[in-house]
N, C-alpha and C positions, 0 to 999 in steps of 0.2 A: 387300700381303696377297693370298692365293691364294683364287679362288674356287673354289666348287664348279661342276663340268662341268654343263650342264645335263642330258645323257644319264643320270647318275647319280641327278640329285634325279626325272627320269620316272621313272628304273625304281622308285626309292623309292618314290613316289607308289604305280606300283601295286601294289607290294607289299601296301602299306597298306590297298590296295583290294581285294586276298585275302586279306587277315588275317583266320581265324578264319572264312570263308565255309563259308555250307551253306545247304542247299535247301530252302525252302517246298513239302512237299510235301503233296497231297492230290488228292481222286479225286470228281469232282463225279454223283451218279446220280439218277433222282429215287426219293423216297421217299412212299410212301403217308400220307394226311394223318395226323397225331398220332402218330407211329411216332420210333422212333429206330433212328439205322441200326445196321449189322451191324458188332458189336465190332470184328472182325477187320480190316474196313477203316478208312484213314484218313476225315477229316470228309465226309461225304457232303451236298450241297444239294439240298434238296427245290427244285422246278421246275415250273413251273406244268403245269398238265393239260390239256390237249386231246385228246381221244378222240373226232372223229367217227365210226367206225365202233362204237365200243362201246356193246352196248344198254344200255338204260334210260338214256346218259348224258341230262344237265339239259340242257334247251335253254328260249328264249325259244319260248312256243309262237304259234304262224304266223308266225313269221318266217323267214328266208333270209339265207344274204348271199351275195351275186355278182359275180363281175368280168368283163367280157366282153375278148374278146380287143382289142387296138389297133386302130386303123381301124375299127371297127363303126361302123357311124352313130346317131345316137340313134333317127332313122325304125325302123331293123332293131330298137335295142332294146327297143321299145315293140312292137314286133308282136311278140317273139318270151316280150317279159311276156304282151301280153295271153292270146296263145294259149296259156300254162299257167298262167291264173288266177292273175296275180300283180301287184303293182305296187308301183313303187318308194314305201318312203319317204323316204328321204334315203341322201346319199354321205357316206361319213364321211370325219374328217377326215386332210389327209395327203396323200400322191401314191399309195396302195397302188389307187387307183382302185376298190376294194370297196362296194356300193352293199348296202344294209339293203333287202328287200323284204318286204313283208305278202301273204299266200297267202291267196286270198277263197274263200269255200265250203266253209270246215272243210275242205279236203283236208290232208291227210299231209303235212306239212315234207318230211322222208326222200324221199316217192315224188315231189315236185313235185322237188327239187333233183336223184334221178336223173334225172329229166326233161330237164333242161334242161341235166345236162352231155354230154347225148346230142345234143346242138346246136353245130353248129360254129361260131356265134357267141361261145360260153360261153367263157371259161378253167375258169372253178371253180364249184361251186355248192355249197353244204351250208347247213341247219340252224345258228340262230342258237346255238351251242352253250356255256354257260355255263361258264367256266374259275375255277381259284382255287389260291392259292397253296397249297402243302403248307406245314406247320410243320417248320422247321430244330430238332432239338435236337441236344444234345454228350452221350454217353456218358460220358464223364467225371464220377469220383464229387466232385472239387475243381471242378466248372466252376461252381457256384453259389456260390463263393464266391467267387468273379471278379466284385465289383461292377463295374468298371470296365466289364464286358463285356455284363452285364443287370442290373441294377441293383433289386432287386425290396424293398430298403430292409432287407435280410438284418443287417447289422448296425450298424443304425440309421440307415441314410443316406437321402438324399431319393428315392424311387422313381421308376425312369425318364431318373436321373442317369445315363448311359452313353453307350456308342456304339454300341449298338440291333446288335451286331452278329449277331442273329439273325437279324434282316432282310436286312444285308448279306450274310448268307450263301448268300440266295436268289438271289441274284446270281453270286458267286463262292465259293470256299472257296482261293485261292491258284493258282500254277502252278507245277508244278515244275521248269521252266524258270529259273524265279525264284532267283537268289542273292543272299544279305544280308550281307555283311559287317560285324562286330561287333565293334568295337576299345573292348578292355573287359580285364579281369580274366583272360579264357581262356574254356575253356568247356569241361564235363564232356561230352566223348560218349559216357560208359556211362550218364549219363542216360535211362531207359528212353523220357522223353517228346520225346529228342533223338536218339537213336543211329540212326533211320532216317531222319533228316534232314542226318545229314553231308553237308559239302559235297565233292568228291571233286575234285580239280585235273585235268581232265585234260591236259592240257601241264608237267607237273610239271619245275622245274627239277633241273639234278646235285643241290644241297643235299635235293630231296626234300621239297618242302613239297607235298606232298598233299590239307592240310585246313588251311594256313594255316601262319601262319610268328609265331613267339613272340620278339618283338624285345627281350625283357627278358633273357631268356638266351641271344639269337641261336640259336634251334634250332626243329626241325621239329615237334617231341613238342610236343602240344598239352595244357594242363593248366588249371586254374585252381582257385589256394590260395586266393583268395580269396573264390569263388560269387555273385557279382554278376556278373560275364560272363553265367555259365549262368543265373542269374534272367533279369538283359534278352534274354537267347537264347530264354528260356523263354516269355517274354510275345510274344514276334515268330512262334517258330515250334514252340510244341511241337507231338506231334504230336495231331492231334484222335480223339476218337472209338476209343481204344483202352482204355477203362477204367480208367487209370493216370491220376493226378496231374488237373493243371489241363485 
């Protein structure tokens, strides 16, 4: 009996491995708390806040935080608290080496931490400045009915039942980098919630498989009669935050 080369069954392999491939795409920026982003763009992640320079932002009041540079001695950094009215309370934890200080005398946070990055023992100094997460939402007029995704018990299910992925979004919203391969049914890319996330071959073989290769009728043309390709496409990567669909 004749076997198969194995040079043939790799390329098979990756064939199979571009079948039907397209891109996770989206654009990570942050958003103002309780806002939804801008239709136009794909999903956007809120991202936490930090504004030291921004007035009125929230701060812990008389506090500090401070790193001094490497090799300071502790002797230098006690003199260089004491003499701007300040003293350590604790290092927090970690190797960032950032120590928590309390500023004695009612003086000014702000004017005590310019202070002392005016000192060439300091690296850093600013106002213990209170941070917080912005609120992710999806534009999308179908995203609430995506239990799987927030689960808010919308038709009838247990609340909270999901994969919280509003939170995860605070984190990432994909890379478009990222390609998925879907060996499935096919997959509609006139899909409005798909068509800017084709996948696009760039080393495209003679045959010309550009966005995947349809091994039921050996050919480039990418289709699917039967719409469970494009649903599972759907759930992995539509696109976010464009007002259309899921």
């Amino acid at each position: 009996m004749q076997t198969t080369p194995r040079s043939t069954l790799f390329r098979t392999f990756i064939s199979l491995l571009l079948l039907y491939g397209f891109v996770i795409s989206s654009l990570a920026l942050p958003l103002t708390k309780n806002t939804i982003a801008p239709p136009a763009g794909k999903l956007v992640a809120g991202k936490s806040r930090l504004a030291p320079t921004a007035q009125g932002a929230e701060q812990r009041p008389g506090e500090l935080l401070v790193r001094f540079r490497s090799g300071v001695a502790q002797e230098n950094k006690d003199t260089v608290l004491a003499a701007h009215g300040a003293r350590r309370k604790r290092q927090l934890r970690g190797e960032s080496a950032v120590e928590k200080l309390e500023v004695l005398g009612g003086q000014d946070p702000e004017t005590v931490a310019l202070q002392l990055r005016l000192q060439p023992e300091v690296e850093f100094a600013e106002p213990n400045f209170l941070i917080e997460k912005d609120q992710v939402l999806a534009g999308d007029p179908k995203f609430d009915e995506q239990w799987a995704l927030r689960n808010t018990g919308q038709t009838g299910g247990q609340f909270g039942s999901d994969i919280d992925v509003t939170t995860a979004w605070q984190t990432t919203t994909g890379d478009q980098g990222a390609v998925i391969a879907v060996i499935d049914s096919g997959i509609d890319f006139t899909h409005p919630d798909l068509s800017n996330n084709e996948w696009i071959n760039g080393a495209p073989g003679v045959q010309g498989d550009l966005h995947g290769w349809d091994y039921v009728t050996d050919s480039n043309v990418i289709k699917d009669e039967q719409g469970h390709g494009t649903a599972i496409a759907g759930i992995i990567a539509a696109q976010g935050n464009n007002a259309i669909g899921i």
